[in-house]
Every structure is written in C-alpha cells, then in structure tokens.
N, C-alpha and C positions, 0 to 999 in steps of 0.2 A: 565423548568417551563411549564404547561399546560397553553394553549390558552384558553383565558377568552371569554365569546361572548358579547357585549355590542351593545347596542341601543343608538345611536346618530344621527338621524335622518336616517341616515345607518348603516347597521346592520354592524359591525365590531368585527373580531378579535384581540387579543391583549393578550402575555403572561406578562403582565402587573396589578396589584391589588392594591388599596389602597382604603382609604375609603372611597374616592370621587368617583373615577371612579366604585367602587362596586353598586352603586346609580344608576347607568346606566348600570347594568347586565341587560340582557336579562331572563323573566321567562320559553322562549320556544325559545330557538336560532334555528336563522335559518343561510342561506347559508349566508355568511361576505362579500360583497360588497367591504371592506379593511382590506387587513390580515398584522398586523403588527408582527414582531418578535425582540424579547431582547437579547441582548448580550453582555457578559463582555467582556469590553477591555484589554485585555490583552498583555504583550510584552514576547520575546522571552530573552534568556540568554544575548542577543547581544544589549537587550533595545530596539528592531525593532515588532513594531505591524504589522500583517497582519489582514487588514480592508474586509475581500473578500464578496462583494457587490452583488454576486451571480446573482443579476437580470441588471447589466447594469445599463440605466437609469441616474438617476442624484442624487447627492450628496450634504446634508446641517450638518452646523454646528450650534448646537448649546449650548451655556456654553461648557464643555467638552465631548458632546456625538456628535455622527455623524448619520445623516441619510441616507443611502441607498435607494432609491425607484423607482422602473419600471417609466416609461414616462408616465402610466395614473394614475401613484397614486393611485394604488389596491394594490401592494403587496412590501411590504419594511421591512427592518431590523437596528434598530436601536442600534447601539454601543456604548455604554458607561458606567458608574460606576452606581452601585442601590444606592447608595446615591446623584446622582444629581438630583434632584429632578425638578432643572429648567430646565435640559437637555431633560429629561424624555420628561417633559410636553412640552418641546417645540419644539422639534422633532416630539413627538406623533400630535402637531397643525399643523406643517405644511405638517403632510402625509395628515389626514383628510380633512384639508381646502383645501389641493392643488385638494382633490378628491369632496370635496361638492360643490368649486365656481361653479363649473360644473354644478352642478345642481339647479342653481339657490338657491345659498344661499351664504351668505355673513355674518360676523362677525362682529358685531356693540361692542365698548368700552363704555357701558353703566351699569346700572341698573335696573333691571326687575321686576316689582311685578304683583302680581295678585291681581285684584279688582273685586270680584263678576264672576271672572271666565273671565275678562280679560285681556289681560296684560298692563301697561303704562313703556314704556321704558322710563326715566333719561338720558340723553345724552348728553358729555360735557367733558374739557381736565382734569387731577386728580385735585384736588381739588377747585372746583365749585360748591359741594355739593348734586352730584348723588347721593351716599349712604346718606347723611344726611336726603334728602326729603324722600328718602324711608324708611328709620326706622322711621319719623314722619308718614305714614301713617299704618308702622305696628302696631307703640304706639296708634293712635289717629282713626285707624278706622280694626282694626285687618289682615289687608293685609300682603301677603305671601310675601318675600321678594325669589325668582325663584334665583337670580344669582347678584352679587354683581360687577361685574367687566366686562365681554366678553360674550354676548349673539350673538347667532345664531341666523340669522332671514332667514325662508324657506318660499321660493312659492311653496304651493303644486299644484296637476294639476288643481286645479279649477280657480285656478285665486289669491286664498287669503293669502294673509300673516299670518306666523305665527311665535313668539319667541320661541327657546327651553334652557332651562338650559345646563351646560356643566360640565365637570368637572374641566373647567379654570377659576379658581375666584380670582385669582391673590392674591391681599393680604386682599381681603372680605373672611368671614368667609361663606356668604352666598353661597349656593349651593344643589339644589333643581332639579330633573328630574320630569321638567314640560313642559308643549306645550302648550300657549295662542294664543287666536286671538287676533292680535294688535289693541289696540284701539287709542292710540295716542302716540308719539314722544315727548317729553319735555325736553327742552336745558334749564335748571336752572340757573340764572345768582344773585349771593347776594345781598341784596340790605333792605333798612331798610323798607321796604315796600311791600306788594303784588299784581302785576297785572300781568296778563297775556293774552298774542294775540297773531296768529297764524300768521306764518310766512312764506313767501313765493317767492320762484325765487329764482335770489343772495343769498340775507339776509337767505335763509332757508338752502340751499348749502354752503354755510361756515359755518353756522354753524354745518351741519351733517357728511360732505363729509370728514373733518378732522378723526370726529371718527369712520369712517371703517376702517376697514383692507381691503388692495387693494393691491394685492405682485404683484409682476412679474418673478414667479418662473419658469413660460414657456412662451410661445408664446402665447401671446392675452390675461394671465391670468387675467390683470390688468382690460381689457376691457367688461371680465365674468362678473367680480363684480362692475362696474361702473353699466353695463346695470338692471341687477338685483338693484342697487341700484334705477334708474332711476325709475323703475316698482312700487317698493313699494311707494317711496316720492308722485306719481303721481296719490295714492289711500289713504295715512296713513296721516292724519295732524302732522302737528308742531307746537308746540309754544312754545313760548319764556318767560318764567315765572321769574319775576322779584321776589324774597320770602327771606323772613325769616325764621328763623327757629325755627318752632310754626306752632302751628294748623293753623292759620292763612291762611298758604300755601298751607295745605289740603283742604281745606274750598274752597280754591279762585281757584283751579282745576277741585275740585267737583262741584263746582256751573258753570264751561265752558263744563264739560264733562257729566253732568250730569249723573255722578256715585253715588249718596247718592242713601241711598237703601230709 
C-alpha cells in the first residue's frame, strides 16, 4: 500500500484509507511528524507468526492487531487483518495519542458541534444524552455536529484551546474535519426539566476528569494529560445542564451562553 498523508492536528503518515480517515487527507502534504505502516499477519506452515517490530520501542494489543512503535511515538507498524476494523482504529489511537499527549493535547469522550463558528463540547459517561443534545441543536438551530464520540482538545502556542474532529467516532455516525474555539464544556444530566449552572472545583473534576483519556503507556504519560487538562478547565467553563429533550434545552444554553444569533 502507498502511504496516505493526513492532517490531525499533525501532519501523519499512514498506508491506511477509508472514508473517515480520507476526511483528513492532507491537500499539500507535508514532512509526517508520525509515520505509521500496515501489515498482514501472517503465519508460517508451522502456524508460527513473525511480528518483527523493526524499530524496538514498545508493543500494544489491540482487538487482534498489534502495535509496534519507537519510544517517542514517530514511527510504528501496525499488524494485523484489513478487516479488523477496531484493531485498525485502535492501534492507529494509541500511536497518535501516545505522540499528541505530548504536545499538549488530550482526548475528551464527548460531542462537538459548531455554533456560529464555535464549538460547545457535550460531555458525559454513554448514555446521558451527549448525542441527543447535539442533534437538538442541529434540528432546532442548524448546528454542525464536528464529532460524535472522541474529540481532540489542542493548546495551540497562544495560550487557547481548541476542539478538532477525528476519524474516531466510535459508533456516531458523525465525523467532520473541523477545528473550533471552545466555547463551553456541557455535562447533560436527564431530567423533566431545564436548568443550567456552571460548575466548579470538585463537582467540575468528577464530572470532566472521568471523560478523558489519561493512558499510562510510558513514563509520566498519565501526568502529560492531567496537566494539559488542568490548563484548559482553568480557562473553558462548565456547566452542569439539567434538560430535556426539546428545544427547550437549546433555548436554556442559548440564553447562558449567549449563542442566539
């Protein structure tokens, strides 16, 4: 296979294609930051695979594919069958994340849309009603729905945060190559009713800290992405949105964030 060039907040290699990750083709590639490579597993007459990991480094599993990757997470080869699909994906996450936590980025389990050009992240454990709020505001105020599942959140070097879509959208349909400025964090909780208040200390940290992704696949990785989480919390609001599901919900965000156009 030829290596694809793709943009994800770094520019990467990947002899890797499907319809998601084609979304995130580069139009002028440039040099790949992380070059990954695919390979079928294969066994010999004797049923005996040779995995040869060519760069050292460190070794993950995941579903029936295995990862290969140097110790800074630039250049890895991942082995396994073109139809796992969740192998694929989830090898190709943790070459990337192992190399973005680095750079001050961190992977929130949320929902992302775009309001007027900015993003409001859904944030919350599966069924709590991330996706649901966000199709109410694409139905009821024509907002983009960026990523359905696992959004990227990057400090660039100015100081500010920003969400990017990914080709991980787990089992949302939604999947979109965008980059907002965050404008607010929102933990939806059901409720026959709509209010919302922002949240903060403790009560803001349990509710966020759950849905990051925070590995410990080397040494101090875990503490990359706590700090970088620290950064953003202590500039991005939260609140704690008590809703229904109805405009209602829309309505009672719009009138705290003051997004109506």
């Amino acid at each position: 296979m030829t290596g694809y060039s793709y943009q994800i907040i770094i520019p990467v290699s990947f002899d890797y294609k499907d319809e998601y990750w084609q979304k995130f083709a580069c139009i002028s590639p440039v040099e790949s930051v992380l070059s990954l490579k695919f390979k079928e597993r294969t066994a010999d007459r004797y049923d005996v695979e040779s995995l040869t990991g060519e760069l050292g480094g460190k070794a993950f599993c995941v579903s029936q594919s295995i990862l290969s990757i140097d110790d800074d997470f630039t250049k890895g080869t991942i082995f396994g069958s073109s139809r796992d699909y969740n192998g694929i994906y989830g090898c190709s996450m943790v070459a990337l994340y192992g190399n973005l936590i680095r750079r001050n980025t961190i992977v929130m389990h949320s929902s992302l849309i775009d309001v007027n050009g900015d993003g409001i992240l859904f944030t919350g454990p599966s069924g709590t009603g991330k996706t649901t709020q966000a199709e109410l505001w694409q139905e009821h105020r024509g907002a983009e729905i960026v990523n359905g599942d696992m959004v990227f959140i990057h400090r660039d070097s100015d100081g500010s945060f920003y969400a990017y879509g990914s080709p991980w959208h787990g089992s949302s349909k939604y999947c979109l190559n965008k980059k907002l400025p965050i404008k607010a964090i929102i933990v939806p909780v059901k409720s026959e009713k709509c209010l919302i208040a922002e949240i903060k200390g403790m009560d803001m940290l349990k509710c966020v800290l759950p849905e990051v992704m925070l590995p410990d696949w080397f040494d101090g990785c875990k503490d990359l992405g706590i700090s970088t989480l620290d950064e953003l919390l202590k500039y991005t609001p939260v609140y704690r949105l008590e809703c229904t599901k109805d405009i209602h919900a829309v309505k009672t965000v719009e009138k705290e964030l003051g997004t109506s156009n």
